[in-house]
C-alpha positions in Angstrom: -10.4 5.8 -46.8 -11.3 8.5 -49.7 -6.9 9.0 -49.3 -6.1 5.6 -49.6 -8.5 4.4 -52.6 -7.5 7.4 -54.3 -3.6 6.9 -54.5 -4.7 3.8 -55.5 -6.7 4.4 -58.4 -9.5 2.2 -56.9 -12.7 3.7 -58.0 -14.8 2.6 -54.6 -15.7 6.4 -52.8 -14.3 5.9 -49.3 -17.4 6.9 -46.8 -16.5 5.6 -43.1 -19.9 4.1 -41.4 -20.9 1.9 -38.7 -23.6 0.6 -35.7 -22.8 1.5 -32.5 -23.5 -1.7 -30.6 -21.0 -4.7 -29.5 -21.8 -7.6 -31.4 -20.0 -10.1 -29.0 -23.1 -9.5 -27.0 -25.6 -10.3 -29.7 -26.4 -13.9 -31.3 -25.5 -14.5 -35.0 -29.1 -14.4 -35.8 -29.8 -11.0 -34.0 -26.6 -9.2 -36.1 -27.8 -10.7 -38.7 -30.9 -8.7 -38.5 -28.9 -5.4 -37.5 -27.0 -5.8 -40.3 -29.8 -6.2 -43.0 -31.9 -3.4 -41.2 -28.7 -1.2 -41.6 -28.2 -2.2 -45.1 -31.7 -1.7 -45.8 -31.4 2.2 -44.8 -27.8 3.1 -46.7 -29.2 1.8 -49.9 -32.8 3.7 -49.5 -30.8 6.8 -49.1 -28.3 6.2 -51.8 -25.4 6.1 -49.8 -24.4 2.8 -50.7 -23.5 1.2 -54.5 -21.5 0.0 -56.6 -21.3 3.7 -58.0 -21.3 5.8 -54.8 -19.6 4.1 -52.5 -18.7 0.1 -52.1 -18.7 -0.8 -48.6 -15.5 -2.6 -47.0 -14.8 -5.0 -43.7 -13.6 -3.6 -40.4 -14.0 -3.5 -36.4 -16.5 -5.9 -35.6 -17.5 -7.3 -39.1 -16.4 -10.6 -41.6 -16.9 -12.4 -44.5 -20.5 -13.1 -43.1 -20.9 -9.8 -42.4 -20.4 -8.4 -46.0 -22.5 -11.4 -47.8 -25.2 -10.4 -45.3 -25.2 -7.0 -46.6 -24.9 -8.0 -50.5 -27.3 -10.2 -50.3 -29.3 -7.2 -49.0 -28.8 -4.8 -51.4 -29.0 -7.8 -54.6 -32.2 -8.3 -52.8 -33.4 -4.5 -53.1 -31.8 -3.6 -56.5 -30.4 -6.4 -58.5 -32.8 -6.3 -61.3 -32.0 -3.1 -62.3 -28.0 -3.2 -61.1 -25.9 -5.8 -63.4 -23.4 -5.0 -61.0 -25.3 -4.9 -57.5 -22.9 -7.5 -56.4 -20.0 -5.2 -56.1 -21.8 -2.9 -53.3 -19.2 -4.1 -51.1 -15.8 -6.3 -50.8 -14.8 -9.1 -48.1 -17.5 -11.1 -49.0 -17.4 -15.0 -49.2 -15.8 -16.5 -52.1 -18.6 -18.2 -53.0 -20.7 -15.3 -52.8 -18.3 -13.4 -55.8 -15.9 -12.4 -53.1 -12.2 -12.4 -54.0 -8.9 -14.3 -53.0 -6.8 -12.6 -50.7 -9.1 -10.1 -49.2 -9.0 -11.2 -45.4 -5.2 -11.3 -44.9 -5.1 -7.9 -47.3 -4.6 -5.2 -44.5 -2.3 -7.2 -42.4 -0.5 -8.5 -45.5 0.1 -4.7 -46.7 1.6 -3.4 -43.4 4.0 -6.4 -43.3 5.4 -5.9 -46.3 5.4 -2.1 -45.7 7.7 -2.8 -42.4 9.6 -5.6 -44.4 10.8 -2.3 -47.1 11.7 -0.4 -44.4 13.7 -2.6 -42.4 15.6 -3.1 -45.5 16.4 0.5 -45.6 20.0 1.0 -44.5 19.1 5.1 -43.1 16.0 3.8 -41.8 17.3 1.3 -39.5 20.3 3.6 -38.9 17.9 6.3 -37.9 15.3 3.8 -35.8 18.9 2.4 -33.9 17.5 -1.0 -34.8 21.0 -2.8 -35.0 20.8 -4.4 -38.5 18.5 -4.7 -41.4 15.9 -7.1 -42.5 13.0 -8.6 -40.2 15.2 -11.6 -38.9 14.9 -10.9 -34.7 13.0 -8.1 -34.7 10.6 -8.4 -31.1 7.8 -7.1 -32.5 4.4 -6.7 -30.0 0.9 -6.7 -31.9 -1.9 -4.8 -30.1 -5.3 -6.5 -31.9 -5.1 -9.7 -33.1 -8.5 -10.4 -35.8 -7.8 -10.0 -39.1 -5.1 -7.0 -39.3 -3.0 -8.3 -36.5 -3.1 -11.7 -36.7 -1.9 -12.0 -40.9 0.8 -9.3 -40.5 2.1 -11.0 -37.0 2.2 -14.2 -38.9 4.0 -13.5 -41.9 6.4 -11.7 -39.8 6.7 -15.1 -37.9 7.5 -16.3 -40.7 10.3 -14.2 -41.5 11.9 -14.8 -38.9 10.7 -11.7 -36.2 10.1 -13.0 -32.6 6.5 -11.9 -32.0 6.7 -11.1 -28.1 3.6 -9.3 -26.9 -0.2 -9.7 -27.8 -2.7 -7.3 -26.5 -6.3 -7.8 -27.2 -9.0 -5.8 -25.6 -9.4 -8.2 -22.5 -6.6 -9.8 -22.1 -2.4 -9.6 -23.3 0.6 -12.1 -23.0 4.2 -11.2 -23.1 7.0 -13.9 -23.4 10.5 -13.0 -24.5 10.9 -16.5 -26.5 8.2 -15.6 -28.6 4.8 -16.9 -29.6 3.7 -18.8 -33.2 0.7 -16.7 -34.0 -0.5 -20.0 -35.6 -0.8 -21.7 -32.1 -2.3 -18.3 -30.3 -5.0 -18.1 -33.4 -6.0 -21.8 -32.4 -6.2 -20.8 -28.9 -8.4 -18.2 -29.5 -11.0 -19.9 -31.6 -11.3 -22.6 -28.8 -11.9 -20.5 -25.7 -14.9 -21.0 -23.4 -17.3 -18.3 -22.0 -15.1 -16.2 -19.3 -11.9 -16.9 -21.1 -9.4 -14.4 -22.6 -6.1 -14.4 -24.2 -4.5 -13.8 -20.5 -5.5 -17.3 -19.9 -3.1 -18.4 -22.6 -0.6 -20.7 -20.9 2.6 -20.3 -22.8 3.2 -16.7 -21.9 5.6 -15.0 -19.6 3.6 -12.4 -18.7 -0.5 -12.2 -18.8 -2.3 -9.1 -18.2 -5.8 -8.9 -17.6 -6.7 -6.1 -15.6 -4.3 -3.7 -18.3 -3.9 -5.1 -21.2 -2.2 -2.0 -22.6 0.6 -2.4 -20.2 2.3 -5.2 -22.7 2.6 -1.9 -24.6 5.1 -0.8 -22.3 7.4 -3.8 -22.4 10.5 -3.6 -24.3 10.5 -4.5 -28.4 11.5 -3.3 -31.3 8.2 -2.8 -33.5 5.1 -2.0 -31.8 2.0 -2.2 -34.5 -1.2 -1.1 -33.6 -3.7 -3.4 -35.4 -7.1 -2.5 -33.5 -9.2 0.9 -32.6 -8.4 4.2 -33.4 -6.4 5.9 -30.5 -4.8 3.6 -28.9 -1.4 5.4 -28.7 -2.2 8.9 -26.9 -1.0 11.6 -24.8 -1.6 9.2 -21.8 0.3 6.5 -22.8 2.7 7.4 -25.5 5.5 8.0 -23.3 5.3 4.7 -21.6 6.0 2.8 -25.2 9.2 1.0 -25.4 9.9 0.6 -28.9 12.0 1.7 -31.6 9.3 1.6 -34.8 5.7 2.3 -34.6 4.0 0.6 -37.8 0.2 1.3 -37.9 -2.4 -1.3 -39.2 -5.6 0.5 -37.6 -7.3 3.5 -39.3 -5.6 6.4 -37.0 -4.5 4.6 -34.0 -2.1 7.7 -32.9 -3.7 10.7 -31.8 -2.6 14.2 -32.4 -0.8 14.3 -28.8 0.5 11.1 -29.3 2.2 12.5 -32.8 
C-alpha cells in the first residue's frame, strides 16, 4: 500500500491491518461492536489519522464498515481534528464518502487489461490471437467488490466472462455469464446456498472451487486473498494473461 499511494502522490501512509475473525459468522450488530472496539485502540495508539495513516476498505469490510469506524474516531477526536473525517475512505456518501470509491479497484485493473490488450507486442507475446477485450474468456476468482466491477465492465466490452470462483462455490459455462445477473443471484441466496447452486452454469464446483482455475481461458484475474496462485497450483492454470486485482495473490513459487 505505502508503493502504491506513493507513485500516486496520495498523501494517506499505507499501514496494512486487520481482525482475525470471519465476519459471515457474526451479526451486523456484533461487527459492529468489533469494529468500534478495533477502532477505539488504533486511534489510542496513534496509528490511525488523517495525518498518519487513513484507513482503506478490503477483505471482509464495506461502506458500513468504514462509517462505523469514522464515526468512531469523529467520536474520540473531532473537536480538536477539523479534518477527523478523513481517517479513512470507502465510507458512505452521505457520511463525506466519495463517488466512485466501491467499483475503484476493480475499475483500475480493467482498464489496466484494457491498455494491454491494445498492445500489439503484448498480445503477440501472450499468443492471444488479436487485440482489444472483444472475446476474451476471462475467469474471475472473488467476486465482491474487486471482481465483480472489473468482470462487469469487461462484460461490457465485450469479453465472455466464463468461470467464477468464490470461496465456497465456482461455475464455469463456455457461453458466458452477465455478472449483472450472477450479482443478483448472489444477494438473494438462502442459508446453505453458494454460487455452485447457480443454475445457468456448465460446470459447478463445490467441493474445489479452485479447479475452475484450471479450465481453459484467456485471462485469469485473481480478485480475492493473497496467494491464491502457488507452487501447488500454478501449473494447473490454463490461461494466457494473469491480471492481479488482490494485494499479492501470486506467491514467490508461483512467480
Amino acid at each position: 500500500m505505502t508503493y502504491k499511494l506513493t507513485v500516486a502522490n496520495i498523501p494517506f501512509g499505507g499501514a496494512k491491518g486487520g481482525i482475525r475473525f470471519n465476519p459471515r459468522e457474526y451479526s451486523e450488530a456484533e461487527v459492529e461492536r468489533i469494529t468500534r472496539k478495533y477502532t477505539i485502540a488504533l486511534a489510542k495508539k496513534r496509528f490511525i489519522g488523517p495525518q498518519i495513516d487513513v484507513l482503506g476498505p478490503d477483505m471482509g469490510t464495506n461502506e458500513q464498515t468504514m462509517t462505523w469506524i469514522k464515526d468512531t474516531y469523529t467520536f474520540l477526536y473531532g473537536e480538536k481534528e477539523i479534518n477527523a473525517a478523513g481517517c479513512v475512505t470507502g465510507k458512505m456518501r452521505s457520511q463525506r464518502g466519495i463517488q466512485g470509491r466501491t467499483e475503484s479497484t476493480g475499475l483500475g485493473v480493467y482498464m489496466t487489461l484494457r491498455t494491454l490488450l491494445d498492445d500489439n507486442s503484448f498480445v503477440s507475446a501472450a499468443k492471444l490471437g488479436g487485440t482489444g477485450m472483444s472475446g476474451k474468456r476471462i475467469i474471475v476468482q472473488g467476486f465482491g467488490n474487486v471482481g465483480y466491477h472489473f468482470a462487469h465492465n469487461c462484460h461490457k466490452d465485450g469479453a465472455k466472462i466464463v468461470g467464477i470462483i468464490e470461496h465456497n462455490g465456482a461455475i464455469y459455462s463456455e457461453n458466458g455469464f452477465d455478472p449483472v445477473h450472477v450479482k443478483q443471484y448472489m444477494g438473494t441466496m438462502k442459508k446453505g446456498q453458494t454460487l455452485a447452486d447457480y443454475d445457468f452454469a456448465d460446470v459447478s464446483e463445490r467441493s474445489k472451487p479452485m479447479r475452475v482455475a484450471e479450465k481453459e481461458c484467456d485471462v485469469f484475474a485473481p480478485c480475492a486473498a493473497d496467494g491464491a496462485i502457488n507452487g501447488n497450483n500454478a501449473g494447473d492454470l490454463n490461461c494466457r494473461v494473469v491480471i492481479e486485482g488482490a494485494n499479492g495473490p501470486t506467491t514467490f513459487a508461483a512467480d
